[in-house]
MINU-139743 format. One record per residue: residue in three letters; x, y, z of N, C-alpha, C, O in turn. Coordinates in steps of 0.1 Angstrom, whole numbers, padded with zeros to 4 digits, always signed. Example, Ala and Ser with C-alpha at 12.3 -4.5 7.8 and 13.67 -1.06 7.14 Angstrom:
2
ALA+0132-0057+0078+0123-0045+0078+0132-0033+0078+0142-0033+0085
SER+0128-0022+0071+0137-0011+0071+0129+0000+0079+0134+0011+0080
***
This chain:
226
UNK+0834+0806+1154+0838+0793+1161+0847+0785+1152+0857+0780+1157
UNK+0844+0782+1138+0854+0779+1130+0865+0785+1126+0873+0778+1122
UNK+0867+0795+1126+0880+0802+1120+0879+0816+1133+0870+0824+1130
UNK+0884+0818+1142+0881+0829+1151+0887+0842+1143+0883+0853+1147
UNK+0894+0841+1135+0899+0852+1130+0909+0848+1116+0911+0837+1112
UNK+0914+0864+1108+0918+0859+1093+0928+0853+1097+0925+0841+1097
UNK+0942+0855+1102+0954+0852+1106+0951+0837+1108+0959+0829+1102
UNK+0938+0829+1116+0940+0818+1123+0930+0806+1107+0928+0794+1105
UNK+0925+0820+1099+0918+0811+1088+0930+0815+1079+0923+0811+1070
UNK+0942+0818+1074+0947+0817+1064+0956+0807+1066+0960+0800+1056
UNK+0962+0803+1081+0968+0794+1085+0960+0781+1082+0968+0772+1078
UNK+0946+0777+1082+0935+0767+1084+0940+0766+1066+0946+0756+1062
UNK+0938+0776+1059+0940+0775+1039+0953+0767+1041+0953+0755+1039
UNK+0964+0773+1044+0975+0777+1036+0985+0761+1040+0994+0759+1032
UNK+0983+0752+1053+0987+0749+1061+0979+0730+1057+0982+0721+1064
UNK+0971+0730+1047+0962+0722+1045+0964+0719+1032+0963+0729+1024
UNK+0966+0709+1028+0967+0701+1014+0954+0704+1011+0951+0713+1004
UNK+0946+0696+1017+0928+0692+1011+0921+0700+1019+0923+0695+1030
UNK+0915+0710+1021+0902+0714+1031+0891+0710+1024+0889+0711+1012
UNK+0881+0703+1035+0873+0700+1027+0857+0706+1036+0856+0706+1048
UNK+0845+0711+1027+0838+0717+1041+0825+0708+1033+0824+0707+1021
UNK+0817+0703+1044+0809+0695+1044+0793+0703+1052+0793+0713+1060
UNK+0784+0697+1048+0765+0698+1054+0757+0703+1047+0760+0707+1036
UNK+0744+0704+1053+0739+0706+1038+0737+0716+1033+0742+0726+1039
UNK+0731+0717+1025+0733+0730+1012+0723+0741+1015+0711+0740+1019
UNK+0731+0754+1013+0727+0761+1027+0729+0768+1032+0724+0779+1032
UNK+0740+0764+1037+0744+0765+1052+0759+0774+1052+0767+0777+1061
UNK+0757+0777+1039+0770+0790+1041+0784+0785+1033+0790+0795+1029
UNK+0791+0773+1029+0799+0766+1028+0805+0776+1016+0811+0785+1019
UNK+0802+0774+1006+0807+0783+0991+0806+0799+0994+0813+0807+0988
UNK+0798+0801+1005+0798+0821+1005+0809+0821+1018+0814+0832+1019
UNK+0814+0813+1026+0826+0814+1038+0836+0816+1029+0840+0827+1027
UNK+0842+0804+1020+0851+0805+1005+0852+0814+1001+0864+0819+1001
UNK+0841+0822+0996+0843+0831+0989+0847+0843+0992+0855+0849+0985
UNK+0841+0849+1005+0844+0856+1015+0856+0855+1018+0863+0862+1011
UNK+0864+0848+1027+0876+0845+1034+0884+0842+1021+0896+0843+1023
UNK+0881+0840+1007+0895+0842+0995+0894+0855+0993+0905+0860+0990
UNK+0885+0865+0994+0888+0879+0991+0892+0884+1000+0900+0893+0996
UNK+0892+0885+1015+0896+0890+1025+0913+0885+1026+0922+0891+1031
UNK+0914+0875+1020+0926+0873+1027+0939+0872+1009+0950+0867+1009
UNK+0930+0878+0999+0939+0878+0986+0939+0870+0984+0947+0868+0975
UNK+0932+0860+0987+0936+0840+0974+0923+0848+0962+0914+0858+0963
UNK+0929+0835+0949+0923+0838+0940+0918+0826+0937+0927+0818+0935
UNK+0905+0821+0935+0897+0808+0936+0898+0805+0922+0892+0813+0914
UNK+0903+0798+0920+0901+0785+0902+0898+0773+0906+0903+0765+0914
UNK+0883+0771+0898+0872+0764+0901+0876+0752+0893+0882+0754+0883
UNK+0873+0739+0895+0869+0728+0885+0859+0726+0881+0849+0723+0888
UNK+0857+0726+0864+0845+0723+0862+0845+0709+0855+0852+0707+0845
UNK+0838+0701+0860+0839+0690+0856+0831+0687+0840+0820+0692+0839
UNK+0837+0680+0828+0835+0682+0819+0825+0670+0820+0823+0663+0830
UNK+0818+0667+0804+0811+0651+0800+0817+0644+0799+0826+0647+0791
UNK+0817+0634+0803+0825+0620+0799+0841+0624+0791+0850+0624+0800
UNK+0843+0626+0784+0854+0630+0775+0858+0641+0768+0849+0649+0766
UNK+0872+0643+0762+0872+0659+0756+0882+0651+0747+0888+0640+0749
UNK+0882+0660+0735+0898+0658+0729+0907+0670+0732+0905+0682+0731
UNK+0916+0664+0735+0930+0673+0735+0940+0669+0723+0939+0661+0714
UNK+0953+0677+0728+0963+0670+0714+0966+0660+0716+0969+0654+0705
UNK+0968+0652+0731+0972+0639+0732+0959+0630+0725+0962+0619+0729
UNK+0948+0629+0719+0937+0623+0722+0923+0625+0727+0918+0636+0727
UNK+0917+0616+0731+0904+0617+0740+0911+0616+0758+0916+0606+0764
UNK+0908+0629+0762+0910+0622+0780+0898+0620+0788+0888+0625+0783
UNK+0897+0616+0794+0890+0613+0802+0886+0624+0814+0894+0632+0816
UNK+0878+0623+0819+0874+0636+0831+0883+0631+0843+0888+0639+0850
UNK+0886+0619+0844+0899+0617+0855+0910+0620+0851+0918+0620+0860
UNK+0914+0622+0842+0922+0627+0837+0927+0639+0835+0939+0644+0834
UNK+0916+0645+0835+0916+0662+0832+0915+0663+0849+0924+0670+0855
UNK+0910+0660+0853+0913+0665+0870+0924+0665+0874+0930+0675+0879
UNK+0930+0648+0869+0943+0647+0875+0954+0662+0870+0962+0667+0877
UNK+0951+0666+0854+0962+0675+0850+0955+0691+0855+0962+0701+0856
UNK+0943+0689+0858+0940+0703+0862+0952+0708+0881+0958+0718+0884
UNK+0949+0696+0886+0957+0695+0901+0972+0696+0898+0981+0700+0906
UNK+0975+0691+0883+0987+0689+0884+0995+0709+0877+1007+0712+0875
UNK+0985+0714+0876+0988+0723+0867+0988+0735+0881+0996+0744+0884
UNK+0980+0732+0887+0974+0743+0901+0991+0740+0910+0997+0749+0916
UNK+0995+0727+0909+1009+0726+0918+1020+0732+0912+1028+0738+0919
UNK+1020+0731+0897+1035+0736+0890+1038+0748+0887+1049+0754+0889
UNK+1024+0754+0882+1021+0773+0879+1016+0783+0886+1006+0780+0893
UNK+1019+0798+0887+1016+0803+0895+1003+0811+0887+1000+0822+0890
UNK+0999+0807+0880+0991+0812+0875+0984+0802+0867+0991+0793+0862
UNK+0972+0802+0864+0965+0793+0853+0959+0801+0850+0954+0808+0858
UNK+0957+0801+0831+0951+0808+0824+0936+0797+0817+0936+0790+0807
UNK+0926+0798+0826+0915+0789+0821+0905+0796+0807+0897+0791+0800
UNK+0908+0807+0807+0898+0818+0796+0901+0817+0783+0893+0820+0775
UNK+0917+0813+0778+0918+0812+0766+0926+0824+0761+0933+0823+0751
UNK+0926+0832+0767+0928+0853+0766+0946+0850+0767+0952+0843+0775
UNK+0951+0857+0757+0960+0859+0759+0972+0866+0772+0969+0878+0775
UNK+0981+0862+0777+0983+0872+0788+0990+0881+0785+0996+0881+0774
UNK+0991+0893+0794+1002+0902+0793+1013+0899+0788+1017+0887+0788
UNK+1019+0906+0784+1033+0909+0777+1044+0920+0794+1055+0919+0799
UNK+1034+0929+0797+1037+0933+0804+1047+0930+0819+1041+0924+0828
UNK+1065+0933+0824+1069+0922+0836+1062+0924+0844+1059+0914+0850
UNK+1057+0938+0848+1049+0939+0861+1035+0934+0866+1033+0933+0878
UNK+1025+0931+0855+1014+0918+0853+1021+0910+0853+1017+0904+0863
UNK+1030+0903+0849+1037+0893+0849+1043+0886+0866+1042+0875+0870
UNK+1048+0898+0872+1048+0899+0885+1037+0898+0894+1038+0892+0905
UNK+1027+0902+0891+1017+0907+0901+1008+0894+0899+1001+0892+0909
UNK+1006+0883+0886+1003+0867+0885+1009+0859+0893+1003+0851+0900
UNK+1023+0861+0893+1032+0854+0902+1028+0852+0914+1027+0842+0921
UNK+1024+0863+0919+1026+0861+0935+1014+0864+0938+1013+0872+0947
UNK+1003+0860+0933+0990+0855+0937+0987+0847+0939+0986+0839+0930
UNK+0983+0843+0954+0977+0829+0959+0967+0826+0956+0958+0834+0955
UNK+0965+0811+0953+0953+0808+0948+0945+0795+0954+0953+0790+0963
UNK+0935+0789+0953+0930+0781+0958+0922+0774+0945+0916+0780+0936
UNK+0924+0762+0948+0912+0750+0935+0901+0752+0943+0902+0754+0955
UNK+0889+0751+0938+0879+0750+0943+0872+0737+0935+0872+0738+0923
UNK+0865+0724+0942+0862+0714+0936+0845+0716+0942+0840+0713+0953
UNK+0838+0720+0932+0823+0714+0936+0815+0706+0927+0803+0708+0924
UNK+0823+0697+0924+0816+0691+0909+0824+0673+0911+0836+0673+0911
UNK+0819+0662+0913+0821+0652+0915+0821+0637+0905+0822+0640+0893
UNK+0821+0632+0906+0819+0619+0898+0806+0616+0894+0798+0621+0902
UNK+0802+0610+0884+0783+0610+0889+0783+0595+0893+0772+0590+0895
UNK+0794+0587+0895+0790+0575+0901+0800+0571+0910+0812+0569+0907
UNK+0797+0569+0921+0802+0566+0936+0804+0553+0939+0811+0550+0949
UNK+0797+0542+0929+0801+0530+0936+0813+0526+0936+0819+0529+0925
UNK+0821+0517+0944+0836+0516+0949+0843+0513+0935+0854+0518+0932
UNK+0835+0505+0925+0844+0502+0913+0843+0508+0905+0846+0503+0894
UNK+0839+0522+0906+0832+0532+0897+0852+0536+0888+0860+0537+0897
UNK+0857+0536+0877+0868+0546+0871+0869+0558+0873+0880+0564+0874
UNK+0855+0563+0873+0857+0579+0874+0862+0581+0889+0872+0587+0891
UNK+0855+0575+0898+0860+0575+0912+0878+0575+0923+0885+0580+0930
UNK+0873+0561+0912+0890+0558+0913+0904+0570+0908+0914+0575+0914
UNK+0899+0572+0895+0907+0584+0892+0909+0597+0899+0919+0604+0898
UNK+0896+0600+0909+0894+0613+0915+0898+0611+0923+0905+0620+0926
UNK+0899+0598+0932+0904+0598+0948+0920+0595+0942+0929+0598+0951
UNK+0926+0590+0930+0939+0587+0932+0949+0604+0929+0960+0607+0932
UNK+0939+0613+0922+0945+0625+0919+0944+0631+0926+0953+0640+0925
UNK+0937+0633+0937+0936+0638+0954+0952+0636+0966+0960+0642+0973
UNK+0948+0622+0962+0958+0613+0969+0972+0621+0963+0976+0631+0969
UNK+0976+0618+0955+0992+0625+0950+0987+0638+0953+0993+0641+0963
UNK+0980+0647+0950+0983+0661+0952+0982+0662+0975+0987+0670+0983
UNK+0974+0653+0976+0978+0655+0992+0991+0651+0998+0996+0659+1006
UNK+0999+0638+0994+1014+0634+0994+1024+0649+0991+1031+0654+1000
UNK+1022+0652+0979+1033+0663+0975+1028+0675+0985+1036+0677+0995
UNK+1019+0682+0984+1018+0692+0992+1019+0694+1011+1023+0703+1019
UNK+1016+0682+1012+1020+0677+1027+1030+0677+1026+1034+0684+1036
UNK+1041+0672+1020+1056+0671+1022+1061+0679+1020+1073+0679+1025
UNK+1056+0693+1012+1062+0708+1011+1060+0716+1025+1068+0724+1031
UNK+1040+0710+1029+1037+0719+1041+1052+0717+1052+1058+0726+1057
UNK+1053+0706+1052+1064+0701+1065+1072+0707+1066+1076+0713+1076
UNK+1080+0707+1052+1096+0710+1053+1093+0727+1055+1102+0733+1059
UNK+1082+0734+1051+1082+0749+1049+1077+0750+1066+1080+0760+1071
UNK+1072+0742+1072+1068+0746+1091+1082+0746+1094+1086+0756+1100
UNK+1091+0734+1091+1103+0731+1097+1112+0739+1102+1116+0741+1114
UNK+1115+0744+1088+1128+0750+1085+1131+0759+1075+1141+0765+1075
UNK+1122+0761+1064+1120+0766+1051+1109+0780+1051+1101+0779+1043
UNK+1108+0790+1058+1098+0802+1059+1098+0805+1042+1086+0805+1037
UNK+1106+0807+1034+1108+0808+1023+1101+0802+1015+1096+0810+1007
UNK+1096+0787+1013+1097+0775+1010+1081+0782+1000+1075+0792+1004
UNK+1076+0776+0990+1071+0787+0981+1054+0779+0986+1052+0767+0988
UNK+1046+0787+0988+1032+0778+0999+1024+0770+0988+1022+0775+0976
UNK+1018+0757+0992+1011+0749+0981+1000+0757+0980+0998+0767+0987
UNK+0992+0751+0969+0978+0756+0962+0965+0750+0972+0956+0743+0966
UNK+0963+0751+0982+0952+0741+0987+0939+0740+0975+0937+0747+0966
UNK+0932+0728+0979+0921+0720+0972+0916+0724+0980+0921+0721+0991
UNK+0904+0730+0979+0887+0732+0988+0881+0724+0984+0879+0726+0972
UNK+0875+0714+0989+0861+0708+0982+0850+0710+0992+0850+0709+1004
UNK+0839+0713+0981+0822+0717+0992+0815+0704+0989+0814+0700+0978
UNK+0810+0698+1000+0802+0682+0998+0789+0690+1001+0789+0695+1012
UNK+0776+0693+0993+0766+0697+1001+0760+0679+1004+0756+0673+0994
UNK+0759+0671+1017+0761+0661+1016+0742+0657+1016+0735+0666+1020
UNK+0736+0645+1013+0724+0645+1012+0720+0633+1021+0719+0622+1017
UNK+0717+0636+1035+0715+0622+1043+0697+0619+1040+0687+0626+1041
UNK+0698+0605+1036+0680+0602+1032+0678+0591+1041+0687+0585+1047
UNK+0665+0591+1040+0659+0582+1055+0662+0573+1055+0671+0568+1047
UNK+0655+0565+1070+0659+0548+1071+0652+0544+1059+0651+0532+1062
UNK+0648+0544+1050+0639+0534+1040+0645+0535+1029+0642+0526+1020
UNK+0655+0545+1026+0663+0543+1011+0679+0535+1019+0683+0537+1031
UNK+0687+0528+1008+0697+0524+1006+0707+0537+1009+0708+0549+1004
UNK+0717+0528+1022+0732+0545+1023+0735+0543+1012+0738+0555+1009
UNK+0737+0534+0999+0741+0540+0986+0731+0555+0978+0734+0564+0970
UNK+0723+0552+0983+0709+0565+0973+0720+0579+0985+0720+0589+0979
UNK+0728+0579+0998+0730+0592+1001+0745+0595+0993+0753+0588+0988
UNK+0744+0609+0995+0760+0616+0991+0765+0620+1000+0761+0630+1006
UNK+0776+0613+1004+0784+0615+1022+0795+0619+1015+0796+0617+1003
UNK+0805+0627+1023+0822+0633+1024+0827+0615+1022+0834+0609+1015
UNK+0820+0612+1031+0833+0597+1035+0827+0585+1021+0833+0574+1021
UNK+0819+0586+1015+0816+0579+1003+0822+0586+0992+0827+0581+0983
UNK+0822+0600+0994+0832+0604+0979+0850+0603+0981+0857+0601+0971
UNK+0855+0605+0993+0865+0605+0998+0870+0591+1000+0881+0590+0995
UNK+0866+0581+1005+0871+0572+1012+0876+0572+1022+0879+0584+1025
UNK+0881+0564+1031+0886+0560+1043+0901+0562+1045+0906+0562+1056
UNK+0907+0562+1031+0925+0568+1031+0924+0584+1032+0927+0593+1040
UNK+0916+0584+1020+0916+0603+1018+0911+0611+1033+0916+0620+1039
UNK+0903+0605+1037+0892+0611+1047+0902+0611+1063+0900+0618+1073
UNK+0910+0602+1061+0920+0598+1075+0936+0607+1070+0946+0608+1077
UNK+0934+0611+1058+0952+0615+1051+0955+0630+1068+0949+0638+1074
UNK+0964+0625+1066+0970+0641+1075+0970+0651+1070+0972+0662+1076
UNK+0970+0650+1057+0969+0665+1053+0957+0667+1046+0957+0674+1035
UNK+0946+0661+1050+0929+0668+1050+0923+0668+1058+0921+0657+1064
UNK+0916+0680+1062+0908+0685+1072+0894+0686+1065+0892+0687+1053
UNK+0887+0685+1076+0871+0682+1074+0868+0695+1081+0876+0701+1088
UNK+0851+0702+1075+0851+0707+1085+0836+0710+1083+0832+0717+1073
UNK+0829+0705+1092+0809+0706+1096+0802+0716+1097+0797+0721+1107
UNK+0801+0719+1087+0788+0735+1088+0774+0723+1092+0771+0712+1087
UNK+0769+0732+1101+0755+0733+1109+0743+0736+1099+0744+0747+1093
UNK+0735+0730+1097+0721+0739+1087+0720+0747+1102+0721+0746+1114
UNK+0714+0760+1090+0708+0773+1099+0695+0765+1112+0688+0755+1111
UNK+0695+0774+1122+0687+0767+1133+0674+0775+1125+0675+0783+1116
UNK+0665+0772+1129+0650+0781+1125+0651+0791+1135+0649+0802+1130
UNK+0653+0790+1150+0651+0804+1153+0660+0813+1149+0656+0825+1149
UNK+0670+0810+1146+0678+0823+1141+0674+0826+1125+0677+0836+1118
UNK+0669+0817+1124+0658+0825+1107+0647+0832+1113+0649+0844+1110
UNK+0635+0830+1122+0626+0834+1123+0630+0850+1131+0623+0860+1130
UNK+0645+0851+1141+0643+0862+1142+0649+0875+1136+0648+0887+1137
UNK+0656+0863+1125+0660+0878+1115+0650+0884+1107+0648+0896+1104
UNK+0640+0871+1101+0630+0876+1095+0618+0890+1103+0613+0900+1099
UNK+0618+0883+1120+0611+0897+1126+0614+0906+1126+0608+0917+1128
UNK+0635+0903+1123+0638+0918+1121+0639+0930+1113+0639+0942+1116
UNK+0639+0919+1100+0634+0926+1085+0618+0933+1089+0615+0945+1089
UNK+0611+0922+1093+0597+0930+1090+0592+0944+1100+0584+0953+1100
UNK+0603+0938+1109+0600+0954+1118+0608+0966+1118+0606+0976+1125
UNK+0622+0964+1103+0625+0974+1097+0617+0981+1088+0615+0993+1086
UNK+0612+0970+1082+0600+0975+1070+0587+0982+1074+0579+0985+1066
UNK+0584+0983+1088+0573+0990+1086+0581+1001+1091+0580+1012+1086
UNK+0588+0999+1099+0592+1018+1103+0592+1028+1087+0587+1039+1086
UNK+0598+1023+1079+0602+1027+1065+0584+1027+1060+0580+1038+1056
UNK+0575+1016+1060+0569+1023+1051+0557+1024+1058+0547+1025+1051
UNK+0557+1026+1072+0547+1031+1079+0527+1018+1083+0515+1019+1087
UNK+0538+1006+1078+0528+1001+1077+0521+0993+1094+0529+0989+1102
UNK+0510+0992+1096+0504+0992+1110+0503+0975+1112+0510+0969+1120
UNK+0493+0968+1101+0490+0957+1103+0502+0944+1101+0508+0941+1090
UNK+0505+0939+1114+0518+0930+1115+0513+0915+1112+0502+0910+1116
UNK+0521+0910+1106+0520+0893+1097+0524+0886+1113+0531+0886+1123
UNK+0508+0877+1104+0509+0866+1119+0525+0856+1117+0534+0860+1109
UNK+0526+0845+1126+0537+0839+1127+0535+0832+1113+0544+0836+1106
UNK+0528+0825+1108+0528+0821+1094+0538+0825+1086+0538+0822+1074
***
């Protein structure tokens, strides 16, 4: 129902600055990714969000910072080397880096959400420019440009945590609390609602398993509904 087919899911990747897939954890969100980047040749480079700070040559940066150059590095190169490993020497590895599509994969967040949070600010502002630039390539490459070289989309997985009436909406983790109200409305981010599994379609796969398992091991006495 979400993607009826690859052709109409690489269009959904390729066509999208931000995808972002949201519910709770679960529910399929990171194994769809993972699936649909192998089926369809993208190569997933993940963010991992560091502690508080790193040194580099410029200094100490900051984790908003490193986001911002990790996004900025996923737009300029066709390849990122995160392992440290030297690359080929070889043009035809050289070639075959080139023209692999790839996708950022973000499942790693700020640890503080409130509106005047820095870390926050930095994540939604390095979102923001990588959604501007890539939307304005998506356009001109629909237009008129078939050529036009395809952006890197950003996946982010929100496994989101809704808690009762009795705690504070600050205690939940929502898409629209880490995103905000610009990012979450940009035209070039898509949302998209995974379902938690229903129970009956657990309970009758599990009847299914157990009524494979006895044919195999011959066994007579059948487990109550428990």
């Amino acid at each position: 129902e979400i993607m009826p087919s690859l052709v109409g899911s690489e269009m959904c990747i390729r066509d999208r600055s931000i995808l972002v897939l949201k519910g709770p954890a679960g529910s399929g969100k990171t194994t769809t990714i993972s699936l649909l980047s192998k089926a369809l040749g993208y190569e997933i480079v993940e963010w991992r969000n560091s502690a508080g700070t790193e040194y580099s040559a410029q200094g100490y940066a900051s984790a908003g910072t490193q986001f911002d150059d990790f996004l900025g590095r996923g737009e300029k190169y066709n390849c990122l080397e995160l392992d440290g490993e030297a690359s080929s020497t070889s043009s035809s590895s050289a070639a075959l880096q080139s023209s692999k599509r790839r996708i950022m994969l973000v499942e790693e967040f700020p640890s503080s959400l409130s509106p005047g949070s820095p870390g926050l600010t930095a994540f939604r502002s390095a979102l923001l420019r990588h959604a501007a630039s890539s939307f304005s390539s998506i356009a001109a490459r629909i237009a008129a440009r078939p050529t036009e070289t395809p952006n890197t989309p950003v996946v982010i997985i929100v496994s989101e945590t809704l808690l009762g009436d009795g705690t504070s909406f600050s205690d939940s983790f929502t898409v629209h609390r880490l995103l905000g109200p610009e990012l979450s409305n940009h035209p070039g981010v898509s949302i998209i609602e995974f379902n938690p599994i229903a129970p009956t379609f657990l309970t009758k796969a599990l009847d299914l398993v157990l009524k494979k398992e006895a044919r195999l091991s011959h066994r007579k006495r059948i487990p109550g509904p428990a």
